[in-house]
N, C-alpha and C positions, 0 to 999 in steps of 0.2 A: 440592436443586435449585440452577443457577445462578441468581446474582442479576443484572439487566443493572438499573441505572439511567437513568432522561431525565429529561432536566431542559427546559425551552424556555429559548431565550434567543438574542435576533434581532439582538444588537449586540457589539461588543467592546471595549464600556466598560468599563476596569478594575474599576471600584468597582461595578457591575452585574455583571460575570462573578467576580469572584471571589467574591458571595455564590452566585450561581449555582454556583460548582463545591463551595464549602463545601456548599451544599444536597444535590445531587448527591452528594455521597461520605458522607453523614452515616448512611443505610441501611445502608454497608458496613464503617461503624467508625470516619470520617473519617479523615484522611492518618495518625494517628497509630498504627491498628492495622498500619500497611503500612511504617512508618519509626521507625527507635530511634534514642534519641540515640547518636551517635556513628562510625553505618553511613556507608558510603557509598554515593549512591543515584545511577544513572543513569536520564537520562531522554532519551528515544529517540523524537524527533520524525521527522516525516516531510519528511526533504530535499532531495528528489530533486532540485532543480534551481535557481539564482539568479535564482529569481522574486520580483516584489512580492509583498507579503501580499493584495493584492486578487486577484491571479488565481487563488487557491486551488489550488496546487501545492502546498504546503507546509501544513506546522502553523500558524495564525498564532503571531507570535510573544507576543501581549499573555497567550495560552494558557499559553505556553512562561516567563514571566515568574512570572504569580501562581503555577506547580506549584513553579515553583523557592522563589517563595517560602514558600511551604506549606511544604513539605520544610525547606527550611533553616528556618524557626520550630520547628521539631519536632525540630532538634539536630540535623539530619545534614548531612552534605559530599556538596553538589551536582554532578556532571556532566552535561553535555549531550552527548551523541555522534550521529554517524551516517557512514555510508561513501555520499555522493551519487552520482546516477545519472550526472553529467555538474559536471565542475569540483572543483575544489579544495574540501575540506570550510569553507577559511577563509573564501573567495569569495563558497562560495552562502549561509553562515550570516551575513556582511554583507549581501549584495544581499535578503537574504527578511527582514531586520529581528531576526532572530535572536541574532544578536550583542551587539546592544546588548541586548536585553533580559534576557538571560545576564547580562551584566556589572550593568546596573543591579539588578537582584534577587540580584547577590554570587554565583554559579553562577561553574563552568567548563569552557570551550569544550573538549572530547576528541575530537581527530579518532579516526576509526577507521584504523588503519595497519598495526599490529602485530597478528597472526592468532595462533591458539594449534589446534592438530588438538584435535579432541576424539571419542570413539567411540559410537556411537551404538547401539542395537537394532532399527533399520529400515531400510530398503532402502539408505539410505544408509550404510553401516557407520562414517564417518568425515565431519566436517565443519570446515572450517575457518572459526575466528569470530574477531571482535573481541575485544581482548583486555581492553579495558576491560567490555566487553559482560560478558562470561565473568566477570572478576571482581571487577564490585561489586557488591556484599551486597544492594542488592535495585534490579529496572529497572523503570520506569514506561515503559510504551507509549503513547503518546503521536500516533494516529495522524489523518489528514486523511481525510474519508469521501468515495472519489472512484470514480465507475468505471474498468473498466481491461479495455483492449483484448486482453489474453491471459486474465487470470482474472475478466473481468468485472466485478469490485469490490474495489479496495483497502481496507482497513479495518486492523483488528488485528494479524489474522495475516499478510495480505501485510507491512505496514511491517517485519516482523524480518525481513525481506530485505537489509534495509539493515544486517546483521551482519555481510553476508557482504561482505567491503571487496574496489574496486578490482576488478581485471580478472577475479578471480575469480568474479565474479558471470556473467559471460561465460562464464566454464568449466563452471559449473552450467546456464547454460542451454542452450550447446549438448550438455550431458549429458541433460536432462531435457523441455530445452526444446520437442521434436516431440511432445510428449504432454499435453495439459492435464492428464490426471489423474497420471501420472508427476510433473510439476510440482507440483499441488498436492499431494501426497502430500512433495515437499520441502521446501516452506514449513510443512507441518503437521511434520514432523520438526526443522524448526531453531525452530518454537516450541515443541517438547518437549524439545530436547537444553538450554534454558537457559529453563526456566520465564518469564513477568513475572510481578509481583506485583499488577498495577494494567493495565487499559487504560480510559483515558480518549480518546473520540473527542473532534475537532473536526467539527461538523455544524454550525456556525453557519451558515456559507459551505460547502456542498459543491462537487462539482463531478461534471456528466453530463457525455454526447458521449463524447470522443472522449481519456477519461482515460486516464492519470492525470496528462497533461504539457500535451495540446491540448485538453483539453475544456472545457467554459464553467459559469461558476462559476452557482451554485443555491443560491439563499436559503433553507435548510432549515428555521434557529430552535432547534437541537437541541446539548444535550450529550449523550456517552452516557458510560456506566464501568459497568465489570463484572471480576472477576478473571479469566475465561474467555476468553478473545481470538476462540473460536469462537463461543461464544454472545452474544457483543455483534456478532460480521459478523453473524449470522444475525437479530438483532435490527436491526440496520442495513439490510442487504437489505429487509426487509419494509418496511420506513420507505420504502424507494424503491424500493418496488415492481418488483424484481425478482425472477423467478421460481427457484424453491429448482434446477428442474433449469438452467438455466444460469448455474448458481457451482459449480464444479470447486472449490473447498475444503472444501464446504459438503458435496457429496457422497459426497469422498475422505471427510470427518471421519465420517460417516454410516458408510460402506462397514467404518471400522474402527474402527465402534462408539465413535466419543468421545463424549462427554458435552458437549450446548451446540448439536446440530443438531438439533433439535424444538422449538419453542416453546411449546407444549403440558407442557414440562418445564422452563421457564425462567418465575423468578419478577420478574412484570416493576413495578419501582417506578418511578413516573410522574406528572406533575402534570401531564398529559393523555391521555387515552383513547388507545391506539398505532391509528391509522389510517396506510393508504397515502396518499403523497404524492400530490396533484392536481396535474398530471397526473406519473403515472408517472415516474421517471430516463427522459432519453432512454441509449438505449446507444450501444456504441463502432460506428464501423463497419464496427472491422476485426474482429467476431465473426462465426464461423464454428459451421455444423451438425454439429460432428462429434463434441461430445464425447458420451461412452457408446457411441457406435459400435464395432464390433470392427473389429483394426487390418486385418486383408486387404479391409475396405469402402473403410476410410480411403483405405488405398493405392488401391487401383482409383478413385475418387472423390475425389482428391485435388485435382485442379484445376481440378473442377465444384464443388465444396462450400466450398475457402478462397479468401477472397483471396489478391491477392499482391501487396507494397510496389510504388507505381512513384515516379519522381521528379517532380516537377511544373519542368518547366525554365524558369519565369520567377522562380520560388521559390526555388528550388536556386543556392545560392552556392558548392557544392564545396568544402566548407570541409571536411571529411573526418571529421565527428562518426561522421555512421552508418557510415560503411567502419571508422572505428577501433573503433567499440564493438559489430559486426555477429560475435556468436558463431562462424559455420558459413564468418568471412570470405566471404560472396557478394555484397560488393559492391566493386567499382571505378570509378575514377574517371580518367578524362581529360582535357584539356583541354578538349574540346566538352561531356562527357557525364559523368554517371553511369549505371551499369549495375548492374542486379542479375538474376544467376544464378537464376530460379526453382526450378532443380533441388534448388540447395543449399537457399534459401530454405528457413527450420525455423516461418516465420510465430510468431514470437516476441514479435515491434512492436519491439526494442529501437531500432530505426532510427527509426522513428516517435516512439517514448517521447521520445527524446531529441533528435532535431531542433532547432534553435533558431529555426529560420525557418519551420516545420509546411507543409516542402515535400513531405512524404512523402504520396503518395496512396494509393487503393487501385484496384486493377484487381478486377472478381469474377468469379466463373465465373460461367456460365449459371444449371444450379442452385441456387446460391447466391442469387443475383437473381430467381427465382421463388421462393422459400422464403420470401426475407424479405419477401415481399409479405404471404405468411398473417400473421395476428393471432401473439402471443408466448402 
């Protein structure tokens, strides 16, 4: 059986969380069964964006300091990496407080840049990843537990998204991106084409609504770690009470039989009884009814059942984030206006994700708007 670890812990006191994360990993072996002298060990926080540590975008960084320190007490050569959603890797790992705590815990800062193909046995035949990612001897995951407006909850397995560096991330999603399950079936491929050895969540501070960039942070009290990346989301998930049919990861891992989607098969160690969070995650808004549907529904029912981005023009500064980061290119900009093409629209969010100014609204269909009246 997998093991998922919780620990509670409601502040980001140093000296309070790093007995907490000693505790926490103590079940699994502590950091030493996972790190040899002399390895080099990345750890692969969740970057997405140059936010403070209070808005819970990111990993905080007081997290990101004690793992480092762990690791380097235990004789190995520390890196930090990730390939952010928006900004230069130097930027947002200064603006989220990251940097410094890298440096002060003796760590070093590895943009992701340099890609390496690697060949796969799934749908995806071939994947272009990080090259430090790829090769150091062993990677700590190190994710932020936030919802998210295409796969409903980032955790584990979303955060090795951040492998996939720069624009190509783009490429992937206008490859995959008109399908939740096609999608999740990608991210469950780039966590199998380069195993971790460790995921430890950040649940201190989560964050519901309208994640993983505009949603509102959520005092949870929680660390998690598990070896499994799927059986810690799906251990996550229940913690915020989200329902197993709307996480397209959870169900993809199900469909091809992986090991970590039942909990009823995950051995859960705990210094509290695992109950649903009062009240529930709020979700994103821009979830849509369609996943499990067969695709000739989808299509006929396509613009009853999803949203569709619009601009909020007191909001909107045309500053050209979502037209430059927008996969299927359907948006433009003019001097009055931004416009987005529904047709093209692949309902992705990356335009939303990344926004700096959360001028991105949502338009629903009809049906859409009567559905989300019923109870979840």
């Amino acid at each position: 059986m997998d093991i998922v670890c919780i620990q509670t812990c409601h502040n980001y006191n140093e000296i309070l969380l790093r007995e907490k994360i000693f505790t926490l990993l103590e079940p699994l072996g502590g950091i030493s069964k996972f790190v040899c002298p002399g390895q080099k060990v990345l750890l692969k926080p969740n970057l997405l964006a140059g936010r403070p540590p209070e808005a819970a975008v990111t990993t905080h960084p007081a997290i990101v300091k004690i793992i480092t320190e762990m690791v380097r007490d235990a004789g190995a050569e520390v890196l930090v990496g990730d390939s952010p959603g928006i900004g230069s890797f130097e930027k947002v790992a200064a603006k989220t407080g990251i940097a410094r705590a890298v440096h002060e815990a003796g760590g070093i800062l590895e943009p992701f840049s340099c890609t390496r193909a690697i060949t796969t046995r799934g749908i995806f035949r071939s994947l272009e990843l990080a090259v430090p990612y790829l090769d150091a001897d062993v990677v700590i995951n190190l994710p932020k537990l936030k919802t998210h407006e295409m796969m409903t909850l980032t955790c584990g397995v979303k955060n090795l998204f951040g492998a996939v560096v720069g624009s190509a991330k783009a490429g992937l999603h206008l490859t995959a991106g008109h399908s939740k399950e096609l999608f999740a079936g990608l991210l469950l491929e780039i966590a199998m084409a380069r195993p971790v050895a460790l995921t430890i969540v950040d649940g201190i501070v989560a964050m519901e609504g309208n994640g993983p960039n505009s949603g509102t942070p959520r005092p949870l009290g929680m660390l998690l770690a598990g070896e499994n990346p799927v059986a810690v989301d799906t251990v996550a998930a229940r913690i915020a009470g989200i329902p197993s049919r709307l996480l397209p990861v959870e169900q993809e891992a199900r469909r091809r039989g992986m090991a970590g989607t039942e909990l009823e098969n995950i051995s859960l160690i705990s210094d509290i009884e695992l109950t649903t969070a009062t009240p529930p995650f709020t979700l994103p808004d821009g979830l849509d009814v369609q996943f499990g549907l067969p695709g000739f529904v989808k299509k006929i029912l396509r613009n009853y059942l999803t949203p569709v981005p619009v601009a909020n023009s007191t909001l909107c500064t045309r500053c050209g984030i979502c037209r430059d980061v927008c996969p299927p290119k359907a948006i433009t900009i003019t001097e009055n206006a931004l416009k987005i093409d529904s047709g093209r629209c692949i309902r992705c969010w990356c335009c939303r994700e990344l926004c700096p100014g959360q001028a991105m609204s949502l338009k629903k269909g009809v049906l859409l708007r009567l559905l989300q009246r019923q109870p979840l």
